[in-house]
PDB file of N, CA, C and O in Angstrom:
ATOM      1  N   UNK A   1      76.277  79.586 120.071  1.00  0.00           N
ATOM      2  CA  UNK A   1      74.830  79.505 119.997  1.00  0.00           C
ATOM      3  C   UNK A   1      74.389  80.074 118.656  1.00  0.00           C
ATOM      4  O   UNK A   1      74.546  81.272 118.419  1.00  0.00           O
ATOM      5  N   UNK A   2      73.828  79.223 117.753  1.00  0.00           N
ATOM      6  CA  UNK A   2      73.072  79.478 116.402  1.00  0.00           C
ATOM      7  C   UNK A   2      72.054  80.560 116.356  1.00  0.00           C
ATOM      8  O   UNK A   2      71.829  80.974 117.493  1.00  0.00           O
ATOM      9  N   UNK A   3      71.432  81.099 115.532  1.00  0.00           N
ATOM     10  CA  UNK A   3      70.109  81.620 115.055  1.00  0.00           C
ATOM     11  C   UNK A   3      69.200  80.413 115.933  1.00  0.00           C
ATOM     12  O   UNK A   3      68.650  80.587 117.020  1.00  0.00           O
ATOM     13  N   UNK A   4      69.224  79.198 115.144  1.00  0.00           N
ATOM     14  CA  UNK A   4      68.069  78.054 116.021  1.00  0.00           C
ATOM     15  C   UNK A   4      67.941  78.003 117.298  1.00  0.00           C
ATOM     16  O   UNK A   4      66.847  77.950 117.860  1.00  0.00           O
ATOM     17  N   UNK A   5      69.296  78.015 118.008  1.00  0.00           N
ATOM     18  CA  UNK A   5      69.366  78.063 119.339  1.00  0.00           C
ATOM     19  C   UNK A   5      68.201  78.763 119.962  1.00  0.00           C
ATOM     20  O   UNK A   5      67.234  78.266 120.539  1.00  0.00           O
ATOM     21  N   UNK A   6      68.539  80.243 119.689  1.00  0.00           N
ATOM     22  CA  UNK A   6      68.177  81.475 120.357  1.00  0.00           C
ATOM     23  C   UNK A   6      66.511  81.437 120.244  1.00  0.00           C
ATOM     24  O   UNK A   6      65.794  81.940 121.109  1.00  0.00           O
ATOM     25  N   UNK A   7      65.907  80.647 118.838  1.00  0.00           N
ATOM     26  CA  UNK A   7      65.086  81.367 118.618  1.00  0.00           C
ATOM     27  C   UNK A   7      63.744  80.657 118.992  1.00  0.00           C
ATOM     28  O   UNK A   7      62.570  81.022 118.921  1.00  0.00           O
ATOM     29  N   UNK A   8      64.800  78.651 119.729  1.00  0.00           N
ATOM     30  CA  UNK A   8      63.981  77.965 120.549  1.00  0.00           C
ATOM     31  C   UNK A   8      63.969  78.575 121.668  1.00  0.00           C
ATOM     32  O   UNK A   8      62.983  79.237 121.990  1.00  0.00           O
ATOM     33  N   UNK A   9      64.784  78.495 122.270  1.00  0.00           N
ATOM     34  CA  UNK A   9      64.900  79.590 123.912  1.00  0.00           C
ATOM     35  C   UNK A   9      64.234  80.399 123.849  1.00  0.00           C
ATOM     36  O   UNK A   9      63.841  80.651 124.988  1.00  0.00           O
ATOM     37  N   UNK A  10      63.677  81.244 122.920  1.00  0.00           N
ATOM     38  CA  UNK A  10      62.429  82.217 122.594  1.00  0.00           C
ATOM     39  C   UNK A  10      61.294  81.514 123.113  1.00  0.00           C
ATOM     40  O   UNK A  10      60.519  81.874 123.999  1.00  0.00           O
ATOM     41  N   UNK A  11      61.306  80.368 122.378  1.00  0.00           N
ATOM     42  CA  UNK A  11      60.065  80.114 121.930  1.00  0.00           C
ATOM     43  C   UNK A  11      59.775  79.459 123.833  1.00  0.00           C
ATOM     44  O   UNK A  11      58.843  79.793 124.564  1.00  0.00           O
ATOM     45  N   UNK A  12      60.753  78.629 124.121  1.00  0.00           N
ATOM     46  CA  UNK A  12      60.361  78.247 125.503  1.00  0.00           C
ATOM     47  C   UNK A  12      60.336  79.066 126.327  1.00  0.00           C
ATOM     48  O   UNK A  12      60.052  78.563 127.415  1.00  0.00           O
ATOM     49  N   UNK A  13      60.601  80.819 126.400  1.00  0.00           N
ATOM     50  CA  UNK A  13      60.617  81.478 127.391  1.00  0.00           C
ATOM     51  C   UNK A  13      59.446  82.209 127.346  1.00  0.00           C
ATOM     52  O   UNK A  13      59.161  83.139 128.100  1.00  0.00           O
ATOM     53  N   UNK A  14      58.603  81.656 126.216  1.00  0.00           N
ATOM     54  CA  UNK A  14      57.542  81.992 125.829  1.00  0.00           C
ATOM     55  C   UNK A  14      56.395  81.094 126.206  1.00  0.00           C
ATOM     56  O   UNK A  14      55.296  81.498 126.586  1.00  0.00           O
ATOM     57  N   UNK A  15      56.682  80.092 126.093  1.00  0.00           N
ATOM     58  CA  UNK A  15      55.796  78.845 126.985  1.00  0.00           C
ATOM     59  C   UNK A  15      55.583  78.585 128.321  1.00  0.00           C
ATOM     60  O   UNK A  15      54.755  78.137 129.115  1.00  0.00           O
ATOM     61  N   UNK A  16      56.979  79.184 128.202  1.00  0.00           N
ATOM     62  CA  UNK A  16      56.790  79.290 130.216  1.00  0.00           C
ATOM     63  C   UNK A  16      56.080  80.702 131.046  1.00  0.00           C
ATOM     64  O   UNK A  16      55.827  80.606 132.247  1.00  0.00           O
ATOM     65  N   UNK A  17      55.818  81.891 130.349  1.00  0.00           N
ATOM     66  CA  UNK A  17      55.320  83.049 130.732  1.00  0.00           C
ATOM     67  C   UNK A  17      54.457  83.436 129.971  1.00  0.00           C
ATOM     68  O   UNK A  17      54.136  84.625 129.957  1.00  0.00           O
ATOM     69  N   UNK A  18      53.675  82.194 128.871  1.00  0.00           N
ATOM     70  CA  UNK A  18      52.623  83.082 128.209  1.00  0.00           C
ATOM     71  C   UNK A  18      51.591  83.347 128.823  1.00  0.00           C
ATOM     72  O   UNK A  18      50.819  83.909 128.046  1.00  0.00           O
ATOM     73  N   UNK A  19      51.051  83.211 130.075  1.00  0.00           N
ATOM     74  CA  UNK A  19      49.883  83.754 130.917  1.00  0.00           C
ATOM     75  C   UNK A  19      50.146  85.267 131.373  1.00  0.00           C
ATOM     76  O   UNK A  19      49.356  86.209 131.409  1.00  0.00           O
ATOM     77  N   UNK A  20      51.888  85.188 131.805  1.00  0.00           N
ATOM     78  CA  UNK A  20      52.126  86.708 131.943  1.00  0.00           C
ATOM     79  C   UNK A  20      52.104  87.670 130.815  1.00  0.00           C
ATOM     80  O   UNK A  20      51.850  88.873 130.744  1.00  0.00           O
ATOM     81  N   UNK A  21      52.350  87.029 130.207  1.00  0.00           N
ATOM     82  CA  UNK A  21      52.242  87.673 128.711  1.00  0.00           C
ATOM     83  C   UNK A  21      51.578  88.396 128.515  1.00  0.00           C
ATOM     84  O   UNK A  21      51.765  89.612 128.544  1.00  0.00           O
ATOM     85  N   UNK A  22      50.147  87.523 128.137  1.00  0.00           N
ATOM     86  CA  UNK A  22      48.735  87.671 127.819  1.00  0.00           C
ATOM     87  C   UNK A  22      48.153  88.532 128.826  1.00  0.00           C
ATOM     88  O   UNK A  22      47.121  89.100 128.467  1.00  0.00           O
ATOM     89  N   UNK A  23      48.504  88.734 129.830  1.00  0.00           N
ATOM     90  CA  UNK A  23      47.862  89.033 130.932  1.00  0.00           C
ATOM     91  C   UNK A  23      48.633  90.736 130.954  1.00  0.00           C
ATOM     92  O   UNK A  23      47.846  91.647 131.214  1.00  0.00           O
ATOM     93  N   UNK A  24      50.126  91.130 130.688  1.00  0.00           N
ATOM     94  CA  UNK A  24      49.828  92.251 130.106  1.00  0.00           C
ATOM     95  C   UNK A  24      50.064  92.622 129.269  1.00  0.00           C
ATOM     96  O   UNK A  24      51.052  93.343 129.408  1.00  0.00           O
ATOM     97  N   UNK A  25      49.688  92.584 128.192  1.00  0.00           N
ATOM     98  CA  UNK A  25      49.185  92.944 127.209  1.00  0.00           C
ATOM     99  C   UNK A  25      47.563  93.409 126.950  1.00  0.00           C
ATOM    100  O   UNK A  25      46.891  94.106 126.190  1.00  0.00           O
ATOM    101  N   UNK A  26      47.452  92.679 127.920  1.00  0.00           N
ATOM    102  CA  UNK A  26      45.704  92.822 128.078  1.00  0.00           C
ATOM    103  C   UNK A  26      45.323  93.991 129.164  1.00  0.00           C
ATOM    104  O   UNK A  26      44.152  94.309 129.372  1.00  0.00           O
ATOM    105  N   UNK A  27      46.530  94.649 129.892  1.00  0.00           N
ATOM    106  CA  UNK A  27      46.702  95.618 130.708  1.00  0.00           C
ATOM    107  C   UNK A  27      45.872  97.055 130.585  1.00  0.00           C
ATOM    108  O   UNK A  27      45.418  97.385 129.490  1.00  0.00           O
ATOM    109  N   UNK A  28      45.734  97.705 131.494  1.00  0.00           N
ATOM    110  CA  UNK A  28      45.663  99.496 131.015  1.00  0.00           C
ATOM    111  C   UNK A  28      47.200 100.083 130.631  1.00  0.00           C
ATOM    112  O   UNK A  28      47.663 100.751 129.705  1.00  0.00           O
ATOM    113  N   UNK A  29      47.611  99.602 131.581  1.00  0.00           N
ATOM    114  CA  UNK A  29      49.213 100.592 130.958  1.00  0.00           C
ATOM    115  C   UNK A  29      49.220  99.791 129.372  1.00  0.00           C
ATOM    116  O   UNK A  29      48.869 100.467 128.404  1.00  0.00           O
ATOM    117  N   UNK A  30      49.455  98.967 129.255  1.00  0.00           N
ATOM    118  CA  UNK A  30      49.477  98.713 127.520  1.00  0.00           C
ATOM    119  C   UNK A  30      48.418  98.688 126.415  1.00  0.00           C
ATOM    120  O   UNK A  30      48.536  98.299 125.254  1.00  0.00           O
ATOM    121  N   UNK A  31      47.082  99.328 127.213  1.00  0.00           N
ATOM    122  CA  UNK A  31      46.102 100.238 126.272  1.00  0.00           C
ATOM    123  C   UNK A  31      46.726 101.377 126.189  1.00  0.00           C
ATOM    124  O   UNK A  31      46.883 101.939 125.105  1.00  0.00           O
ATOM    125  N   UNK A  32      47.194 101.897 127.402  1.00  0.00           N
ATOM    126  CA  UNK A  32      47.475 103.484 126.965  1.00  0.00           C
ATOM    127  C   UNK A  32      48.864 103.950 125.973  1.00  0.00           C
ATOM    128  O   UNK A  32      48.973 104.912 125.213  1.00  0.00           O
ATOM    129  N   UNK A  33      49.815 102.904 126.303  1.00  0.00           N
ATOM    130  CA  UNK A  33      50.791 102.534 125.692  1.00  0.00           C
ATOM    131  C   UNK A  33      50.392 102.877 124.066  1.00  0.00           C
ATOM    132  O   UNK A  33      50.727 103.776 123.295  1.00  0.00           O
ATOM    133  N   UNK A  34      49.480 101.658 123.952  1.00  0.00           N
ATOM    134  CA  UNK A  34      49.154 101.030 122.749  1.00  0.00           C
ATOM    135  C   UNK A  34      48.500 102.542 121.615  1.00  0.00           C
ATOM    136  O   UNK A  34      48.752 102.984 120.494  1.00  0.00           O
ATOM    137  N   UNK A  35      47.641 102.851 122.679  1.00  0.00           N
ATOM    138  CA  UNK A  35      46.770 104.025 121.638  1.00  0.00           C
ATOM    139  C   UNK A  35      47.877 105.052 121.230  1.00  0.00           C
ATOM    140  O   UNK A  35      48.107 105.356 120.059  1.00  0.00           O
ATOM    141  N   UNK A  36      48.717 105.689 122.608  1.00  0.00           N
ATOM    142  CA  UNK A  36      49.640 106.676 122.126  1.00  0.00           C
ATOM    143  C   UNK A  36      50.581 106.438 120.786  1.00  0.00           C
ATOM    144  O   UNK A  36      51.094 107.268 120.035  1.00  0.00           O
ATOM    145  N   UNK A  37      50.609 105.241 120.772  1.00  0.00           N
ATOM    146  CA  UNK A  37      51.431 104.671 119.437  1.00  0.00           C
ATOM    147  C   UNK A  37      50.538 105.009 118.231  1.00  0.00           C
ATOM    148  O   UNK A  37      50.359 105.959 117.470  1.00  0.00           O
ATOM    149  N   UNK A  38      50.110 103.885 118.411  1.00  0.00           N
ATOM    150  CA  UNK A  38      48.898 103.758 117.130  1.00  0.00           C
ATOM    151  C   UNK A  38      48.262 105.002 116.609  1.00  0.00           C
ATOM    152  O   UNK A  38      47.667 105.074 115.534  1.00  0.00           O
ATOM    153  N   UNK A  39      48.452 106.074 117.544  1.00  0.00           N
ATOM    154  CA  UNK A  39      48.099 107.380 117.192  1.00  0.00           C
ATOM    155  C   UNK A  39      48.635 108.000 116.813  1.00  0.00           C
ATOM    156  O   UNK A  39      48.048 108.907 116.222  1.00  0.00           O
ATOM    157  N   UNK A  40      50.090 108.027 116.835  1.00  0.00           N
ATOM    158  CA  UNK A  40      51.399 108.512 116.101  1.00  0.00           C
ATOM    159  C   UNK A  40      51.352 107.833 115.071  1.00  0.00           C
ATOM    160  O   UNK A  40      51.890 108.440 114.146  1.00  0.00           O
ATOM    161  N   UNK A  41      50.833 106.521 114.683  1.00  0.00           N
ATOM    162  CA  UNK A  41      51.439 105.934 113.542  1.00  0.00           C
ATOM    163  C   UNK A  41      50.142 106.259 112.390  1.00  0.00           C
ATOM    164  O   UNK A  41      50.221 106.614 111.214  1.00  0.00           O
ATOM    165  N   UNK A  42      48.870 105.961 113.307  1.00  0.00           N
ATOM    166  CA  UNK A  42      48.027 106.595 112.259  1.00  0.00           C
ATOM    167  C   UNK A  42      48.313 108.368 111.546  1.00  0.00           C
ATOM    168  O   UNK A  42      48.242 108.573 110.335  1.00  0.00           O
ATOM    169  N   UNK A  43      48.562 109.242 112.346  1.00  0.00           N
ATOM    170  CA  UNK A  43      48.438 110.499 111.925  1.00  0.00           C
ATOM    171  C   UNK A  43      49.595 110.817 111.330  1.00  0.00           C
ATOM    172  O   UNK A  43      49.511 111.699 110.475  1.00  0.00           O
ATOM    173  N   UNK A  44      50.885 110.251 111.580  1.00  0.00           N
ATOM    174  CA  UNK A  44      52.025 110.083 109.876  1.00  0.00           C
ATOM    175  C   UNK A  44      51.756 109.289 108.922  1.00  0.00           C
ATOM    176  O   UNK A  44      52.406 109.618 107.930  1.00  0.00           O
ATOM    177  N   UNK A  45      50.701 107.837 108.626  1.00  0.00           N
ATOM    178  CA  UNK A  45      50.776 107.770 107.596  1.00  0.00           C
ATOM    179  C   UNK A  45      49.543 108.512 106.642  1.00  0.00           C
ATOM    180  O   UNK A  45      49.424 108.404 105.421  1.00  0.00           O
ATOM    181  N   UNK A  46      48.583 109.370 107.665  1.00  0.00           N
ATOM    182  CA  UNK A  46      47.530 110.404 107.128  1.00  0.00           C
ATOM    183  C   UNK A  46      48.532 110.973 106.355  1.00  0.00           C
ATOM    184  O   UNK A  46      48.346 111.099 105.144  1.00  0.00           O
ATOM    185  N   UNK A  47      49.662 111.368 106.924  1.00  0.00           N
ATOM    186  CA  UNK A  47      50.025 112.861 106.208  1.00  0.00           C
ATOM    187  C   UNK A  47      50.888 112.262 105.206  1.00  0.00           C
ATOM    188  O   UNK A  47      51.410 113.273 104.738  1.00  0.00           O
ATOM    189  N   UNK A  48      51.403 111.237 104.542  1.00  0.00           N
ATOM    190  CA  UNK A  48      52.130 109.919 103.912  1.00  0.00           C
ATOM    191  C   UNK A  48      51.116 109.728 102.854  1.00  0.00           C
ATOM    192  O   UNK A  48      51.542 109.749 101.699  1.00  0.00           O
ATOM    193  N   UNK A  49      49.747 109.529 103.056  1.00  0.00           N
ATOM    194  CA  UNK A  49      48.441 109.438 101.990  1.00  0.00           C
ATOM    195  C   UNK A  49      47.434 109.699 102.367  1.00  0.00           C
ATOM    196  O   UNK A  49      46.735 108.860 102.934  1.00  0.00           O
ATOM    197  N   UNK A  50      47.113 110.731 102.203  1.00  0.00           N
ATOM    198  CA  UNK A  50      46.010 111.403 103.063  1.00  0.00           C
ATOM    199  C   UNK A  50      45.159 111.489 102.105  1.00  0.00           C
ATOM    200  O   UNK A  50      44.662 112.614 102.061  1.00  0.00           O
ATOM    201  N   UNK A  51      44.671 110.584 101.098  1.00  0.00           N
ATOM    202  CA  UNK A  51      43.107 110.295 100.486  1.00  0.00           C
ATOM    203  C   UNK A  51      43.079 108.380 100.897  1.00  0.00           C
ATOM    204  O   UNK A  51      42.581 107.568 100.118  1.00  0.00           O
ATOM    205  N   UNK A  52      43.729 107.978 102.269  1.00  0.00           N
ATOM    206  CA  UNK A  52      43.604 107.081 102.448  1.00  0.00           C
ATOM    207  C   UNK A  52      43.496 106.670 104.030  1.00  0.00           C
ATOM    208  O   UNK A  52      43.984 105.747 104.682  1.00  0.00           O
ATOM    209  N   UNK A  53      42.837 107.512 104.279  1.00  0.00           N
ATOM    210  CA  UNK A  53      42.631 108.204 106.078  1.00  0.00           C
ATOM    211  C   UNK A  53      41.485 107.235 106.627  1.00  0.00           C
ATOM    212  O   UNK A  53      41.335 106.841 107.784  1.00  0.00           O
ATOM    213  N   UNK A  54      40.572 106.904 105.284  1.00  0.00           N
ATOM    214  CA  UNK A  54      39.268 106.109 106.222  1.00  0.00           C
ATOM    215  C   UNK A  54      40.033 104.603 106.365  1.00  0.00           C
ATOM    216  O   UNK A  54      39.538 103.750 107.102  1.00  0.00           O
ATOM    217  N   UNK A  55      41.224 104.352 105.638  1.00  0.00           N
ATOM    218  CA  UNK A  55      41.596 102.833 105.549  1.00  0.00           C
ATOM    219  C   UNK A  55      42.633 102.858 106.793  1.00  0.00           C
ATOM    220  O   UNK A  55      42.594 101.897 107.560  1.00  0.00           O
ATOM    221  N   UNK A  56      43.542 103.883 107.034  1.00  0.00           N
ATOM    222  CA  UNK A  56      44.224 104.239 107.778  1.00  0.00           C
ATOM    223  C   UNK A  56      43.768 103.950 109.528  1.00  0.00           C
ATOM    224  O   UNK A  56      44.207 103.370 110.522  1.00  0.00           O
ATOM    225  N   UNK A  57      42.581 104.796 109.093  1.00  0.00           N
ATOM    226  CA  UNK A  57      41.691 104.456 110.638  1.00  0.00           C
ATOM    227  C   UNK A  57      41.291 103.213 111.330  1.00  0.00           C
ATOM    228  O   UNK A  57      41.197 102.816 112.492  1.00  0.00           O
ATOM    229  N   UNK A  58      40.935 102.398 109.169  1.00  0.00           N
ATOM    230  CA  UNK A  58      40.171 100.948 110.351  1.00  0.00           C
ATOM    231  C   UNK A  58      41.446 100.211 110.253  1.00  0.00           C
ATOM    232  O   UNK A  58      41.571  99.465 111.224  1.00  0.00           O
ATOM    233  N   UNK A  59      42.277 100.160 109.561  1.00  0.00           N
ATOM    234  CA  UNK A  59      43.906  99.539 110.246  1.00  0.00           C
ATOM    235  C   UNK A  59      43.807  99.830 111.813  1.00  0.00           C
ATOM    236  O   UNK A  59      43.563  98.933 112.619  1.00  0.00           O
ATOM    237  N   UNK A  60      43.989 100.983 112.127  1.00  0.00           N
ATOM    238  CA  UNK A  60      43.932 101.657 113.025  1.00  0.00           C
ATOM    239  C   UNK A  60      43.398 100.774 114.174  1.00  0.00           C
ATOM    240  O   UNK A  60      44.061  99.916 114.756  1.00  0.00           O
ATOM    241  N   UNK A  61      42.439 101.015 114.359  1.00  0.00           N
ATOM    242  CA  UNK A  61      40.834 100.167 115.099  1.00  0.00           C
ATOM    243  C   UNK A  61      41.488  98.787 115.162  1.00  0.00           C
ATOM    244  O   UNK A  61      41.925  98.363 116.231  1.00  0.00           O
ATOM    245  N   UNK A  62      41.558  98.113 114.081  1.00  0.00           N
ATOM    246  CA  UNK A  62      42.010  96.906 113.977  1.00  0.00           C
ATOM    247  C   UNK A  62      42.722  96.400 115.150  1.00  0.00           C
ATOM    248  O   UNK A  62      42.281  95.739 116.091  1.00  0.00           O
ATOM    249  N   UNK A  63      44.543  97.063 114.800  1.00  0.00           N
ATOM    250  CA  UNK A  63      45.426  96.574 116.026  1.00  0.00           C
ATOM    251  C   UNK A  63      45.078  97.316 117.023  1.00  0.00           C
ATOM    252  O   UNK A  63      46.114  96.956 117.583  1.00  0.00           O
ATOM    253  N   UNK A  64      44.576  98.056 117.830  1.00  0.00           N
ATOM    254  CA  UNK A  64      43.893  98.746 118.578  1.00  0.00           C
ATOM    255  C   UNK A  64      42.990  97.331 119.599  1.00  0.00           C
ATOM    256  O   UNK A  64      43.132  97.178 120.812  1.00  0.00           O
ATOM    257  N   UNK A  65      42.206  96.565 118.796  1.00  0.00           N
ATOM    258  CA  UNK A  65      41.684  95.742 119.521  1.00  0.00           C
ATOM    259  C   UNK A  65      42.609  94.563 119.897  1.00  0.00           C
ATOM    260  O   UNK A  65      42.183  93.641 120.593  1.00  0.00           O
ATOM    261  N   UNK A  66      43.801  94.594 119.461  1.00  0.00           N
ATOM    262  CA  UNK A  66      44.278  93.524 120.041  1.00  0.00           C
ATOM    263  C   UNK A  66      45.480  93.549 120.958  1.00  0.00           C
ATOM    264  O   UNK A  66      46.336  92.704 121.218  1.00  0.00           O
ATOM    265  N   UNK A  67      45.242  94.961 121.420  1.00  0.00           N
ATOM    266  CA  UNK A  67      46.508  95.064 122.602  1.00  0.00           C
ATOM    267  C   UNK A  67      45.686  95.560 123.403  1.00  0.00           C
ATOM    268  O   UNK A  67      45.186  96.552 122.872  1.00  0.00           O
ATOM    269  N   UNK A  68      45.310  95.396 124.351  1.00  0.00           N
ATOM    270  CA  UNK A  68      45.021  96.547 125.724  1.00  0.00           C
ATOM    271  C   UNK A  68      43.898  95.837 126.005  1.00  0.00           C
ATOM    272  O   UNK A  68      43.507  94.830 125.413  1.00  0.00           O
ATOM    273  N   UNK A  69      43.300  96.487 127.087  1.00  0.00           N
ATOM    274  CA  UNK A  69      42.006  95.948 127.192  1.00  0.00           C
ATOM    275  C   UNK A  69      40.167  96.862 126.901  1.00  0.00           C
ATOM    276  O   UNK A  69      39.014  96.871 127.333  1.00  0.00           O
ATOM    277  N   UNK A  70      40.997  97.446 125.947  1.00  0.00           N
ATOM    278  CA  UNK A  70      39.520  98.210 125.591  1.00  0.00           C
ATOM    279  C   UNK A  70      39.493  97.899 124.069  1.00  0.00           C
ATOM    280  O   UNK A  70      38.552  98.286 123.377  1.00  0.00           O
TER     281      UNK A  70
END
């Protein structure tokens, strides 16, 4: 089995469960998931460039809105 193989079988195991998918991802457990991350990742790269904290944040915000459901 190739790289191509695998990476159609992706793609169809993805066609066949993208409602489950979507559905959690759009979850509370993967808001809460989501923030605990995003909150680790924002506050190391504060301390990484920390005269770049307001850009940091709306990155932040950004993927924030597109996992969870808040």
């Amino acid at each position: 089995m190739g790289i191509e193989d695998t990476v159609n079988k992706g793609k169809d195991l993805y066609e066949q469960n993208k409602d489950k998918i979507a559905e959690a991802v759009k979850s509370e457990q993967a808001e809460d998931i989501s923030d605990k991350v995003l909150d680790g990742v924002a506050d190391f790269a504060k301390k990484l460039a920390p005269g770049a904290a307001d850009k940091i944040d709306e990155i932040r915000d950004s993927a924030d809105k597109a996992v969870g459901n808040e």
